[in-house]
N, C-alpha and C positions, 0 to 999 in steps of 0.2 A: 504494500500500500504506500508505503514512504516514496519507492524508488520511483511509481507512478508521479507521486506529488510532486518529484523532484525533476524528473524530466519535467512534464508539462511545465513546472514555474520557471525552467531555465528557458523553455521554449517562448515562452511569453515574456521574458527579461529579455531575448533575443532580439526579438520582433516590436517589442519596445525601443531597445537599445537603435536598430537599425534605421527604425522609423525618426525618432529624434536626428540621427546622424543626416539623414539625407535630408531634413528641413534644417536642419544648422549647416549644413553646406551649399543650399540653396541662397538661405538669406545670403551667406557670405561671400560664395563665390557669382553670385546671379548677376547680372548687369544690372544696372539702376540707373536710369536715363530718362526721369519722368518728362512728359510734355505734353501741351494741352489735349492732343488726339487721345491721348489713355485715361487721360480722366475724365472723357464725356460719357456720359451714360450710352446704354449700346441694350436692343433691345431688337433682336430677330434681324441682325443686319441692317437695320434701318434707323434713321436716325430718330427720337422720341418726339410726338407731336406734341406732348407737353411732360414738365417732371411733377409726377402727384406731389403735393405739397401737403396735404389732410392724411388722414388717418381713412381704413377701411373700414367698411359699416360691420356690423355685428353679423351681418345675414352673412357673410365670408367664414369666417368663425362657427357659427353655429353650424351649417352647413359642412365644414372639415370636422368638426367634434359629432355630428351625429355620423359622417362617414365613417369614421375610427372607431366609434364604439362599435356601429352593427356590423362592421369589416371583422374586428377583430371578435366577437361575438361568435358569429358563421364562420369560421375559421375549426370551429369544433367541431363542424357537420363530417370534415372531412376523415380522423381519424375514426370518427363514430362510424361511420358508414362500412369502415375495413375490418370493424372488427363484431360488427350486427351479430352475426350468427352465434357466437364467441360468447356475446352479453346476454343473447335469449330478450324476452318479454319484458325484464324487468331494464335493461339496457333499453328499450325501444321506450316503455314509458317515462323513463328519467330524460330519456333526452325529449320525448313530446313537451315534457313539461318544463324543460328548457327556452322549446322554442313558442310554448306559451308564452312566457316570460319576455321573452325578444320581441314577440308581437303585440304584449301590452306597451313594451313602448315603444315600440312604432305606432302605436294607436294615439297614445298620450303627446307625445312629442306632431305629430299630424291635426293632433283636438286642439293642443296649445297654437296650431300657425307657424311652428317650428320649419316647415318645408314651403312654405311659401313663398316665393320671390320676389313678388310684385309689394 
């Protein structure tokens, strides 16, 4: 068990180690030659029609926070799925009641106007 622990952590001090080295040889050996052209905003190769100056509305936000929970939510149907036969009945109704669960709040988050964009 040790010798496990001990590889893995030298392997990960490694990949540490490597990683630091090549960004401390970047900053120092990189060219630095700043001028107006690199520090204009850049935006799909084209130049910007304007630079937002405000803040993004909440509908941005709410909309990425409800994608991430149901994302990661459904992300269980998968392993579930491979091992069905394996769990029997009592597997099938944990996870129903699961996806009960998921579907009251997509029900509640939809009642509240949560998905609305307009």
């Amino acid at each position: 068990m040790q010798v496990e622990l001990l590889g893995m952590s030298l392997v990960f001090v490694a990949a540490a180690g490597i990683a630091g080295l090549l960004i401390w040889l970047t900053s120092v050996l990189g060219p630095k030659k700043p001028n107006p052209t690199k520090d204009m905003p850049f935006e799909c190769g084209e130049a910007p029609f304007s630079i937002l100056q405000g803040r993004f509305t909440v509908k941005f936000y709410v909309a990425a926070m409800l994608f991430v929970i149901f994302d990661a939510e459904l992300v269980f149907l998968f392993p579930w799925a491979t091992v069905l036969e394996k769990l029997g009945w009592f597997g099938f109704f944990e996870m129903m009641a699961f996806l009960l669960m998921v579907v009251a709040g997509y029900a509640y988050a939809w009642r509240k106007g949560a998905l609305q964009w307009a």
